[in-house]
PDB file of the backbone (N, CA, C, O) and the ligand in Angstrom, with CONECT records:
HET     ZN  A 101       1
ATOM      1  N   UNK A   1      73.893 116.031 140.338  1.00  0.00           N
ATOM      2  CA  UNK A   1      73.819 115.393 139.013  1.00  0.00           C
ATOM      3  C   UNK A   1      75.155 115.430 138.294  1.00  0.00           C
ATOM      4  O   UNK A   1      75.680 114.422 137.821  1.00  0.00           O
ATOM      5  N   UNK A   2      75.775 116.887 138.226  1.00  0.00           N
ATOM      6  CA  UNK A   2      76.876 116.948 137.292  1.00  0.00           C
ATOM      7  C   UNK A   2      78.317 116.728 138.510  1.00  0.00           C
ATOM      8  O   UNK A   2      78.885 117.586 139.185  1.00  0.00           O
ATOM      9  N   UNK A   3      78.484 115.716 138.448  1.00  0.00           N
ATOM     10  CA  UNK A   3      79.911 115.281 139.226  1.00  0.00           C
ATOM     11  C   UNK A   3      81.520 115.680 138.579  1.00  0.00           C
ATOM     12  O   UNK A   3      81.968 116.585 137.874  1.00  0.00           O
ATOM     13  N   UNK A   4      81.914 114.819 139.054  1.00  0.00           N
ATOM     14  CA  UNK A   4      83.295 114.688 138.244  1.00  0.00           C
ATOM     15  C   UNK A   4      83.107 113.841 136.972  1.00  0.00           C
ATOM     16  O   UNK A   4      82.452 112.799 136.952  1.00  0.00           O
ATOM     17  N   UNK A   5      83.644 114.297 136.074  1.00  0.00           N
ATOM     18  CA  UNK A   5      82.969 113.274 134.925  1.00  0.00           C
ATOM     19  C   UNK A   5      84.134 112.438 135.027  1.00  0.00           C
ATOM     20  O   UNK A   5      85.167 112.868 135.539  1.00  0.00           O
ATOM     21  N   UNK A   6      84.014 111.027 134.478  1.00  0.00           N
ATOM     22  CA  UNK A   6      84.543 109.780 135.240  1.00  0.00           C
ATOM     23  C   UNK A   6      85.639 109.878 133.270  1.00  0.00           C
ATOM     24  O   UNK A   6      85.323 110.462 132.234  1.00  0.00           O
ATOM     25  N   UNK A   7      86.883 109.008 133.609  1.00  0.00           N
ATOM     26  CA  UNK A   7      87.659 108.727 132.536  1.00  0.00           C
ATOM     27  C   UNK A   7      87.118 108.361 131.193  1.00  0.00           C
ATOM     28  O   UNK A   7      87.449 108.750 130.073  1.00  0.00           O
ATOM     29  N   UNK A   8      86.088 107.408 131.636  1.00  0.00           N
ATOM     30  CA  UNK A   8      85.130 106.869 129.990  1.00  0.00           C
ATOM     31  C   UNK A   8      84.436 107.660 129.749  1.00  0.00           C
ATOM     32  O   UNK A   8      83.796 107.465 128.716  1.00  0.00           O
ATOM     33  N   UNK A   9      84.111 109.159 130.622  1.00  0.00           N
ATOM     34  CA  UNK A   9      83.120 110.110 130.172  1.00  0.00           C
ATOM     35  C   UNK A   9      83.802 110.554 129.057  1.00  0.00           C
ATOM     36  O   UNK A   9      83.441 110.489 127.881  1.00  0.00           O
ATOM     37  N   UNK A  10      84.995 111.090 129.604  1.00  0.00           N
ATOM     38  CA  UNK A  10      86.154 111.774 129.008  1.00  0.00           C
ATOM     39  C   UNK A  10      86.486 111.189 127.726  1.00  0.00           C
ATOM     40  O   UNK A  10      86.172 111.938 126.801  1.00  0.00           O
ATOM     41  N   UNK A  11      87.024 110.081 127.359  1.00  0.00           N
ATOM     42  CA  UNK A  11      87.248 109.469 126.446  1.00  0.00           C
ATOM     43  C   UNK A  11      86.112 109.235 125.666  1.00  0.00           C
ATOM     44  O   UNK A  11      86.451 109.147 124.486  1.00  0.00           O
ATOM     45  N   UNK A  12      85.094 109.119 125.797  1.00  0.00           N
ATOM     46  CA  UNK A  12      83.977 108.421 124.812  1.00  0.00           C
ATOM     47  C   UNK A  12      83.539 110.435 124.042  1.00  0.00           C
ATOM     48  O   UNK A  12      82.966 110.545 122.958  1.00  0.00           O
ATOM     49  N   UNK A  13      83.948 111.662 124.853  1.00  0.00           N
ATOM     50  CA  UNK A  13      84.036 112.574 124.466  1.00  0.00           C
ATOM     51  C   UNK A  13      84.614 112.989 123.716  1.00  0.00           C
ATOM     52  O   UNK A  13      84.249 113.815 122.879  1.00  0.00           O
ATOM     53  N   UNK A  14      85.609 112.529 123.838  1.00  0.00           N
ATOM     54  CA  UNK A  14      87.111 112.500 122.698  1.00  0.00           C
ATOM     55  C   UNK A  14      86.972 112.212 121.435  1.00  0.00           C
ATOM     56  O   UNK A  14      87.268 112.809 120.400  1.00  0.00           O
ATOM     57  N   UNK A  15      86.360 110.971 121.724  1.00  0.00           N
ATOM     58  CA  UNK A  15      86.232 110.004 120.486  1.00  0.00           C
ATOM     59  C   UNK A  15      85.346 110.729 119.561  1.00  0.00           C
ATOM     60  O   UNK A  15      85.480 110.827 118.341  1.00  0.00           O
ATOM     61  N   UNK A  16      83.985 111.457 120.664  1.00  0.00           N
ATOM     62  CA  UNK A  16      82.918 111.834 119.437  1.00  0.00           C
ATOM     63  C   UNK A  16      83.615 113.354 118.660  1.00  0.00           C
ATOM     64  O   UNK A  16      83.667 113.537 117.443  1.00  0.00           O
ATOM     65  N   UNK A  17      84.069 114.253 119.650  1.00  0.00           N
ATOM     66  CA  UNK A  17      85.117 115.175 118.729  1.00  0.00           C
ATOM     67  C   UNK A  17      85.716 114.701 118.214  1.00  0.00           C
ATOM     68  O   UNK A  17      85.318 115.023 117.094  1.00  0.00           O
ATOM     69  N   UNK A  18      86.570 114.023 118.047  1.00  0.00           N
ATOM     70  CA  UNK A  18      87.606 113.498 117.117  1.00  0.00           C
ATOM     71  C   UNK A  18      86.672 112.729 115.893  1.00  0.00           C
ATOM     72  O   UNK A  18      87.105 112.924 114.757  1.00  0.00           O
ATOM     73  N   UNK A  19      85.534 111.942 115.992  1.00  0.00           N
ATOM     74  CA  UNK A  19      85.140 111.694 114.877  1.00  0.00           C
ATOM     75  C   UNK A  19      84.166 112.693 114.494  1.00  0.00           C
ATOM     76  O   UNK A  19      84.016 112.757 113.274  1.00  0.00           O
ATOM     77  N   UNK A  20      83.596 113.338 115.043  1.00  0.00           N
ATOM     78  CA  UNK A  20      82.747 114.765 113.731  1.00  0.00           C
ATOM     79  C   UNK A  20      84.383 115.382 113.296  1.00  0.00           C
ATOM     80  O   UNK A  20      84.604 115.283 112.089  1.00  0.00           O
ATOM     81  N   UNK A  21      85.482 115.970 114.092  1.00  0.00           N
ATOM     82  CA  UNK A  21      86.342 116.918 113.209  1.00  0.00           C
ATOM     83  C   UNK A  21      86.813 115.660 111.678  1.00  0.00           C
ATOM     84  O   UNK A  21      86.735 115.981 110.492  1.00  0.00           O
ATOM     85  N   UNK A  22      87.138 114.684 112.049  1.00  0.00           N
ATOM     86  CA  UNK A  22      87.494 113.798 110.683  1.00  0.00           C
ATOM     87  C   UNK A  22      86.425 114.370 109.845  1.00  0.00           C
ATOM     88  O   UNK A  22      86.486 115.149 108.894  1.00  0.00           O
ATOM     89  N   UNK A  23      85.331 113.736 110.488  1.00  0.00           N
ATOM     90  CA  UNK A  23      84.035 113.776 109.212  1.00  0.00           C
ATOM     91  C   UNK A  23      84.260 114.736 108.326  1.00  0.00           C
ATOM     92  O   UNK A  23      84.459 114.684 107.112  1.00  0.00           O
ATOM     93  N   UNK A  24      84.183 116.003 109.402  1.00  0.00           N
ATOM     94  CA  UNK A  24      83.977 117.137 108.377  1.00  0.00           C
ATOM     95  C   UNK A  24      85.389 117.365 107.455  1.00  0.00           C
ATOM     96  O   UNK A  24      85.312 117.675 106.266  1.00  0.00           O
ATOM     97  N   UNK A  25      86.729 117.166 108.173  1.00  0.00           N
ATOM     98  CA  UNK A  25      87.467 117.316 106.996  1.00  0.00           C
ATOM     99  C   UNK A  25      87.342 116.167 106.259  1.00  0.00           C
ATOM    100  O   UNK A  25      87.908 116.457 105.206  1.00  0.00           O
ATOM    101  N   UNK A  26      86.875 114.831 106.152  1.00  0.00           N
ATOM    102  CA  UNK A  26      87.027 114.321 104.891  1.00  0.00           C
ATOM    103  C   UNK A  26      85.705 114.787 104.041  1.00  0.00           C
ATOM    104  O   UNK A  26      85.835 114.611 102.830  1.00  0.00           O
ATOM    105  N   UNK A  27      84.619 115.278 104.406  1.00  0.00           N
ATOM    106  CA  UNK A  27      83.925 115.765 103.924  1.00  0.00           C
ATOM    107  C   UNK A  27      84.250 117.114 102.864  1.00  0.00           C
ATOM    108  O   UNK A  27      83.732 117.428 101.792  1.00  0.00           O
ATOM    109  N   UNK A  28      85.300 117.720 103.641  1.00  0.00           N
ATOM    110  CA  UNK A  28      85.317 119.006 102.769  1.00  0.00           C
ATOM    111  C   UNK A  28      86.422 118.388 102.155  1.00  0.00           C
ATOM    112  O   UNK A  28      86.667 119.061 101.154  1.00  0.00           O
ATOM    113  N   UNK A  29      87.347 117.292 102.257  1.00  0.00           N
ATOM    114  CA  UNK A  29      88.447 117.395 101.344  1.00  0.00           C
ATOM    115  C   UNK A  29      88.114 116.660 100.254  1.00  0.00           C
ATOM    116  O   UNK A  29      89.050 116.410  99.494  1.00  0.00           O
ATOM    117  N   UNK A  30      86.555 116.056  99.834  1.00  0.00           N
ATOM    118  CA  UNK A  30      85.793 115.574  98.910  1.00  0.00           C
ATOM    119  C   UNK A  30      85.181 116.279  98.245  1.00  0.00           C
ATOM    120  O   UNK A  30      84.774 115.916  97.142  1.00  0.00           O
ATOM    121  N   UNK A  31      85.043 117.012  98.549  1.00  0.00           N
ATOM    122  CA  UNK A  31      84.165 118.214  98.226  1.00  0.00           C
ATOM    123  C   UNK A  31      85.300 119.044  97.278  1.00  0.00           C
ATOM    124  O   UNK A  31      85.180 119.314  96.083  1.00  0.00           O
ATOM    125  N   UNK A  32      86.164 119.288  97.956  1.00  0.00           N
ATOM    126  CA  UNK A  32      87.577 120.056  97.246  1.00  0.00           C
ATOM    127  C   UNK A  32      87.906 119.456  96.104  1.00  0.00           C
ATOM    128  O   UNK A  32      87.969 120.077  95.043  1.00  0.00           O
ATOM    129  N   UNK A  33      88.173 118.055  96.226  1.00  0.00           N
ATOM    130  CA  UNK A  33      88.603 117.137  95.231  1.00  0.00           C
ATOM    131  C   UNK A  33      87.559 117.188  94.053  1.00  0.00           C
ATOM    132  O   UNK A  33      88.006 116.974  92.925  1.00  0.00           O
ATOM    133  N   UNK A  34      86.235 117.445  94.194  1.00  0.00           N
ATOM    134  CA  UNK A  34      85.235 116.938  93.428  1.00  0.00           C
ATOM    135  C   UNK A  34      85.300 118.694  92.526  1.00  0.00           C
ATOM    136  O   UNK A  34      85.466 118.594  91.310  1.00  0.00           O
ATOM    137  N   UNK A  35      85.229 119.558  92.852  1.00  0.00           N
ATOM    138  CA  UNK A  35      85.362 121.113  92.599  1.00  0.00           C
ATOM    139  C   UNK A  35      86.700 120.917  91.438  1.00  0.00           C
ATOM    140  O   UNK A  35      86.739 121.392  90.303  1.00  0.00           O
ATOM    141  N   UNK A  36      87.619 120.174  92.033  1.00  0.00           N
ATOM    142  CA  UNK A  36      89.040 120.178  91.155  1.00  0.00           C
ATOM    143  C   UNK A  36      88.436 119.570  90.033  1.00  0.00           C
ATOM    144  O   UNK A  36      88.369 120.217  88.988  1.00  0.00           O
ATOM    145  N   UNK A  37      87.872 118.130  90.108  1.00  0.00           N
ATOM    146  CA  UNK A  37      87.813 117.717  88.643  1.00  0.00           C
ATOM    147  C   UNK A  37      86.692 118.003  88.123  1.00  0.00           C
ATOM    148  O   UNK A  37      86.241 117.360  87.176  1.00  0.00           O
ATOM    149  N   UNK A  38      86.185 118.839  88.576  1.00  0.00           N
ATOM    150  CA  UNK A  38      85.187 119.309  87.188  1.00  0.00           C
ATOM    151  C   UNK A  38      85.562 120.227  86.741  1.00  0.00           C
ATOM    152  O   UNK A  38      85.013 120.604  85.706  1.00  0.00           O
ATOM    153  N   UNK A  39      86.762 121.086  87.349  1.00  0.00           N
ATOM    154  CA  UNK A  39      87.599 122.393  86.944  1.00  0.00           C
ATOM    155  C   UNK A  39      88.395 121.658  85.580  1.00  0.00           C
ATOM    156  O   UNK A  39      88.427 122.053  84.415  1.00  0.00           O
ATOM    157  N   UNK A  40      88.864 120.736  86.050  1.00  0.00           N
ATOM    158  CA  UNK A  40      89.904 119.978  84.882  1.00  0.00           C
ATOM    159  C   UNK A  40      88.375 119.060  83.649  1.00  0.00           C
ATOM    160  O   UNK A  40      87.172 118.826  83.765  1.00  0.00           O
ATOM    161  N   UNK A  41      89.174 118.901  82.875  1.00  0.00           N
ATOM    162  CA  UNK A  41      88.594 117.709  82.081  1.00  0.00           C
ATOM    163  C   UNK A  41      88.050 116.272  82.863  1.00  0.00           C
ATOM    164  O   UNK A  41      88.808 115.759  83.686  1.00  0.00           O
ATOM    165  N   UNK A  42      86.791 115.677  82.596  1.00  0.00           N
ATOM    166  CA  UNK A  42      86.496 114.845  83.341  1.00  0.00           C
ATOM    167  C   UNK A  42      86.661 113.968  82.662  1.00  0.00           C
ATOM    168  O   UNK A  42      85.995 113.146  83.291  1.00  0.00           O
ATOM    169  N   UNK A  43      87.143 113.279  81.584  1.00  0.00           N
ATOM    170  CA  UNK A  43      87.083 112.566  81.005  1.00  0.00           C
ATOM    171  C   UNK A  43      89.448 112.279  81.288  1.00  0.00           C
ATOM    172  O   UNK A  43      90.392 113.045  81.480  1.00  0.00           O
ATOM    173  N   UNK A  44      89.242 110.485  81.098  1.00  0.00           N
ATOM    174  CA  UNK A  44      90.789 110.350  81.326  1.00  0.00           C
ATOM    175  C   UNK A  44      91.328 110.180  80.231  1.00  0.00           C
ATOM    176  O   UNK A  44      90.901 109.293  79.492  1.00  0.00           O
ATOM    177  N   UNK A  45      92.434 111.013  79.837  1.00  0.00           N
ATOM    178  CA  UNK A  45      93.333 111.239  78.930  1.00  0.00           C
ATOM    179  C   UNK A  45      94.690 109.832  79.428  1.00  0.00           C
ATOM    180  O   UNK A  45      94.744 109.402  80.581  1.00  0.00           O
ATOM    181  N   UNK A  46      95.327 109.498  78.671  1.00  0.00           N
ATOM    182  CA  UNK A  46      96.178 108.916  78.467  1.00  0.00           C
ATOM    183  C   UNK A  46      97.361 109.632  78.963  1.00  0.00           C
ATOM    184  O   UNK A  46      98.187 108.933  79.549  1.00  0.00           O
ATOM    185  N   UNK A  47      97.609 110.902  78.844  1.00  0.00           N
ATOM    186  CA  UNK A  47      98.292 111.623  78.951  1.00  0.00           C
ATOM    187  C   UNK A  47      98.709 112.137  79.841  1.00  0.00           C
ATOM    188  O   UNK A  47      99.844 112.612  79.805  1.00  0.00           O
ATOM    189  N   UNK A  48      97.803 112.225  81.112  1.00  0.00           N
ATOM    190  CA  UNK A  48      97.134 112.526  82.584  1.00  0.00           C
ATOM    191  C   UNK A  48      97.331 111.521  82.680  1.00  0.00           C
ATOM    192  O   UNK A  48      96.336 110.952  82.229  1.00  0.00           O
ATOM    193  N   UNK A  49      98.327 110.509  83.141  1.00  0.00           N
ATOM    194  CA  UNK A  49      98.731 109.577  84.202  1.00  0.00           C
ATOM    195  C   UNK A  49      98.948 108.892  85.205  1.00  0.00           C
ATOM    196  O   UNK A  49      98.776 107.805  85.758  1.00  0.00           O
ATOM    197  N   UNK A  50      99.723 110.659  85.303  1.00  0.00           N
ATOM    198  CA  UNK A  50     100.235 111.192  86.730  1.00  0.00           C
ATOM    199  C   UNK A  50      99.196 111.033  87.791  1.00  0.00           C
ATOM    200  O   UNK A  50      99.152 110.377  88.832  1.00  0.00           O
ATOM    201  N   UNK A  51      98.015 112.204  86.921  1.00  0.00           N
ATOM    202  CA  UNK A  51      97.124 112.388  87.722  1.00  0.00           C
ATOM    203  C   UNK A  51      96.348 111.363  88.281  1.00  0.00           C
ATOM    204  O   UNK A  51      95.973 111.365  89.453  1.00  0.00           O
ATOM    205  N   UNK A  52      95.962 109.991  86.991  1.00  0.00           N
ATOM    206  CA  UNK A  52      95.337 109.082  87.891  1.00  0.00           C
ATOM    207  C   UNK A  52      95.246 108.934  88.500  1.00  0.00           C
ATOM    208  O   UNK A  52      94.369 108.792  89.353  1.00  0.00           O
ATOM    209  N   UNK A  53      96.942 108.858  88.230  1.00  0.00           N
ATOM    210  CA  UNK A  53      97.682 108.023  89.653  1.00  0.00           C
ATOM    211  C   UNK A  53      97.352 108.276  90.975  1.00  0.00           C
ATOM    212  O   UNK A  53      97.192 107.450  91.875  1.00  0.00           O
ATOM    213  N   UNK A  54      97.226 109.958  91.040  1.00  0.00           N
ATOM    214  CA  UNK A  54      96.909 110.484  92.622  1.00  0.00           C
ATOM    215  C   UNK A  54      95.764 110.217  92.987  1.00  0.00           C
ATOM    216  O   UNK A  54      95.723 109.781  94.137  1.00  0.00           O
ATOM    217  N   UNK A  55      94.400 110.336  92.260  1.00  0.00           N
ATOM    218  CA  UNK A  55      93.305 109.912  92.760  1.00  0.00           C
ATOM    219  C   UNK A  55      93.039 108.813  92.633  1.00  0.00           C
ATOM    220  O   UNK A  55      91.965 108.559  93.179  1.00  0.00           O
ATOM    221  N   UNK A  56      93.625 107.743  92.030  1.00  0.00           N
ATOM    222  CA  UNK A  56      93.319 106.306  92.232  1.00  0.00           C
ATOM    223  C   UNK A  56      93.927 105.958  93.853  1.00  0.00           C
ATOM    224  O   UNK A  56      93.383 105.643  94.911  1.00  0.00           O
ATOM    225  N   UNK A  57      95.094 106.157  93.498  1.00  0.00           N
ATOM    226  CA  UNK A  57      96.042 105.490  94.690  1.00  0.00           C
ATOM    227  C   UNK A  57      96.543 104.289  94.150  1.00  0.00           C
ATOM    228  O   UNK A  57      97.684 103.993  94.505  1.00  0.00           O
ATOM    229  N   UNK A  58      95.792 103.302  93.149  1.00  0.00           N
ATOM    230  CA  UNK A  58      96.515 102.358  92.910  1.00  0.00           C
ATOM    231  C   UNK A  58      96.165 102.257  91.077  1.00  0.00           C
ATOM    232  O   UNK A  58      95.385 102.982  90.460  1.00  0.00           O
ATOM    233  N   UNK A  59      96.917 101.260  90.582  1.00  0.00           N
ATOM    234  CA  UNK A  59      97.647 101.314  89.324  1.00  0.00           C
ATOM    235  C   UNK A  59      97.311  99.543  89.251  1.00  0.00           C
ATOM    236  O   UNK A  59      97.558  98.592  89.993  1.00  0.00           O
ATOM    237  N   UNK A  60      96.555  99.737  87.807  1.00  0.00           N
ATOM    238  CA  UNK A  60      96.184  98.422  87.149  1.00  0.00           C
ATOM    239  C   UNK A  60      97.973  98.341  86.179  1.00  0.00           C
ATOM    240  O   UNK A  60      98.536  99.242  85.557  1.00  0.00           O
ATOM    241  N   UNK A  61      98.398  96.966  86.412  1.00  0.00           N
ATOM    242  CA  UNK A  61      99.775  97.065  85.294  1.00  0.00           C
ATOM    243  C   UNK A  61      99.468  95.824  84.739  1.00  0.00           C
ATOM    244  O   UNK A  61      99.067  94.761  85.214  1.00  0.00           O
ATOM    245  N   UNK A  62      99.825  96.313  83.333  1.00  0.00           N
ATOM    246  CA  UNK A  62      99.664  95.559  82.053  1.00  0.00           C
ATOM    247  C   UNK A  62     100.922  95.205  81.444  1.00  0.00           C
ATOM    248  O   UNK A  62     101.841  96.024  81.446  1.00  0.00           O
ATOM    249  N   UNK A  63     101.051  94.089  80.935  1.00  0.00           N
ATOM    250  CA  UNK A  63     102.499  93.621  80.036  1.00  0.00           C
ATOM    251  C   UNK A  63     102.170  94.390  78.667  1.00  0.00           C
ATOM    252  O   UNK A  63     101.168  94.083  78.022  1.00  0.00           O
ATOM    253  N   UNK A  64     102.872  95.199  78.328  1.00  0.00           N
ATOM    254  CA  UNK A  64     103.602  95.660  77.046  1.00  0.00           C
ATOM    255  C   UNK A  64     103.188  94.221  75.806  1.00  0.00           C
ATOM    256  O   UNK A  64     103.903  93.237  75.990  1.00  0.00           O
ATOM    257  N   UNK A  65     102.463  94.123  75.000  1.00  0.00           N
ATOM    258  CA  UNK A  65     102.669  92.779  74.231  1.00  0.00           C
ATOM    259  C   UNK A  65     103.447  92.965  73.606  1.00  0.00           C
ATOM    260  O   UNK A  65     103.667  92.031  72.835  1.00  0.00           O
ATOM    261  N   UNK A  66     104.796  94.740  73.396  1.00  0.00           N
ATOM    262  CA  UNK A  66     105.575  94.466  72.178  1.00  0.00           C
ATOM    263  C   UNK A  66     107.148  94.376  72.991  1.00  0.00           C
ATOM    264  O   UNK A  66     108.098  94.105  72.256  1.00  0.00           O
ATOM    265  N   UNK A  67     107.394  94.564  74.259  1.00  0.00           N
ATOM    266  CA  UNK A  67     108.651  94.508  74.905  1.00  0.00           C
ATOM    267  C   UNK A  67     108.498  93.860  76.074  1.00  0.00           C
ATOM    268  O   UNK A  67     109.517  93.538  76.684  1.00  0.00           O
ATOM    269  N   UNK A  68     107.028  93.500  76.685  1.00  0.00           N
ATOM    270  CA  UNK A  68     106.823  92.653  77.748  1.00  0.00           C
ATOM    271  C   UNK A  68     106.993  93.109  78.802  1.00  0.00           C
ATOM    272  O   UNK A  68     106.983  92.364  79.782  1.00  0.00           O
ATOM    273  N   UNK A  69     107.263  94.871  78.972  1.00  0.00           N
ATOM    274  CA  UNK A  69     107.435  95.340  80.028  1.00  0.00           C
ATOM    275  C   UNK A  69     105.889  95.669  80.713  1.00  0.00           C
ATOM    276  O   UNK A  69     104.773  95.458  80.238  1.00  0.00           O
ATOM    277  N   UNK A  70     106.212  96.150  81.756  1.00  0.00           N
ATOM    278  CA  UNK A  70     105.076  96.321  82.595  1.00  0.00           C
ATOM    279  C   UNK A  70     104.761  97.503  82.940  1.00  0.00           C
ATOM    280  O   UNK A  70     105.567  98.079  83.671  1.00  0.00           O
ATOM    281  N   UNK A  71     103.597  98.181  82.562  1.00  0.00           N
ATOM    282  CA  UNK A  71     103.374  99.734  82.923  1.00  0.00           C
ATOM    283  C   UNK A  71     101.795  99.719  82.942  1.00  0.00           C
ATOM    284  O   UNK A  71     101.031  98.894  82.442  1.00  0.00           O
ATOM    285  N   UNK A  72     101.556 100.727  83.575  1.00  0.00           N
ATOM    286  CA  UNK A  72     100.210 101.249  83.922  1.00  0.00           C
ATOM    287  C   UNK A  72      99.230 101.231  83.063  1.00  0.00           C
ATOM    288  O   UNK A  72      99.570 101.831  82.044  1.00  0.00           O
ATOM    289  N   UNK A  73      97.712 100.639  82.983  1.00  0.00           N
ATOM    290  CA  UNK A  73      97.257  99.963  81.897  1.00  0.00           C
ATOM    291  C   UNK A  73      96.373 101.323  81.226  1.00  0.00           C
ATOM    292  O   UNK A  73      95.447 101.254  80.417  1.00  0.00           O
ATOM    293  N   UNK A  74      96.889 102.380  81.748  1.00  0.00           N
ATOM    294  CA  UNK A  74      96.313 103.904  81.135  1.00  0.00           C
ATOM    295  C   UNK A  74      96.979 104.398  80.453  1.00  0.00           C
ATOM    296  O   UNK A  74      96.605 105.082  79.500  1.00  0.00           O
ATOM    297  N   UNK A  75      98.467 104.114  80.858  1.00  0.00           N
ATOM    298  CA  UNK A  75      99.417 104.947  80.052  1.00  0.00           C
ATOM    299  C   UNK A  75     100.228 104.038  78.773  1.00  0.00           C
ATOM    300  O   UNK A  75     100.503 102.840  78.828  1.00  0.00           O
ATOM    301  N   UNK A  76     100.435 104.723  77.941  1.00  0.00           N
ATOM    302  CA  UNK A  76     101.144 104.101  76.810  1.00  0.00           C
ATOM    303  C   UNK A  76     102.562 103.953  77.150  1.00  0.00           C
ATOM    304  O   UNK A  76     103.298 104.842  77.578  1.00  0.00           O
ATOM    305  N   UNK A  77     103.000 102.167  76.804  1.00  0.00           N
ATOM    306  CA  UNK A  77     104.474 102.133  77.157  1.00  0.00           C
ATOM    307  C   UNK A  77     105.612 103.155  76.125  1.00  0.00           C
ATOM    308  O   UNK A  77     105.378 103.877  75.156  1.00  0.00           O
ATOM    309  N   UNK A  78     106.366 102.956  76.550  1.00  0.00           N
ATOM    310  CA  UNK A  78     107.408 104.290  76.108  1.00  0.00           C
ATOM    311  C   UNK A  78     108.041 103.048  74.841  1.00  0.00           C
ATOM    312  O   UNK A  78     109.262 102.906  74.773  1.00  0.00           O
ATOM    313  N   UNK A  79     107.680 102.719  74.471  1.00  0.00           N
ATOM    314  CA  UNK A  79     108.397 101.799  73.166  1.00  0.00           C
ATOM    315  C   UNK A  79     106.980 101.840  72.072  1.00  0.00           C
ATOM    316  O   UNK A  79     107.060 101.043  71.137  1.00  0.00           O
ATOM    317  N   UNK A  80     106.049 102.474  72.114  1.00  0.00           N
ATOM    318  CA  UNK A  80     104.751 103.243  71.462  1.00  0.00           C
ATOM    319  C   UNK A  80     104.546 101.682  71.125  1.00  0.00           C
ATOM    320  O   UNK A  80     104.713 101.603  69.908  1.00  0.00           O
ATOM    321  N   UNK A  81     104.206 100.162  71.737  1.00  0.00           N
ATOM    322  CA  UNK A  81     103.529  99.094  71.197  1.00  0.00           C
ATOM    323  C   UNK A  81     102.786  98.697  71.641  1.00  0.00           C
ATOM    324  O   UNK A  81     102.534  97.508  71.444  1.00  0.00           O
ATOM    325  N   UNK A  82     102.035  99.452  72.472  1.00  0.00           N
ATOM    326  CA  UNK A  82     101.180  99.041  73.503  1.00  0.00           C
ATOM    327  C   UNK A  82      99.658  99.713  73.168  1.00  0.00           C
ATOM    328  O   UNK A  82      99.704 100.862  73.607  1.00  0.00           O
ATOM    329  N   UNK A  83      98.793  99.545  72.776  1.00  0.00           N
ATOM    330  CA  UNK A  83      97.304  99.975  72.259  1.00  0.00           C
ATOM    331  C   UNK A  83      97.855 100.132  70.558  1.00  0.00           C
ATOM    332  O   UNK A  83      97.060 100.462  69.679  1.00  0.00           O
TER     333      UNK A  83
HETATM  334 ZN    ZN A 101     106.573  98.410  75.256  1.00  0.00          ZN2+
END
């Protein structure tokens, strides 16, 4: 019954270790992440930017209506005309 296990044995083995170890670390690195922000304030400050920034990954940008520049539609432009 138990032979040589053939190359696609091998590989389709691979694959399933390799996808439970992902799982579980993106599992726990959600889990981590989720522990962090309830440690912090859950609510978004203006002020906390930065931080969006890291858990968004991406950045809504808004024109400035008082210098027309372009900055992040969380954060207040640095010429205070923006909200
Ligand atoms: Zn501005």
């Amino acid at each position: 019954m138990f032979g040589i296990p053939s190359i696609g044995k091998l590989l389709i083995l691979g694959l399933v270790i390799a996808g439970v170890y992902l799982f579980f670390k993106a599992a726990g690195r959600r889990e981590q992440s989720r522990s962090n922000g309830s440690k912090k304030n859950t609510g978004r400050t203006p002020s906390q930017n930065q931080e969006n920034q890291d858990d968004n990954g991406s950045l809504d940008m808004v024109q400035c209506p008082a210098c027309k520049a372009y900055i992040p539609a969380k954060s207040k432009c640095s010429c205070g005309g923006n909200g």
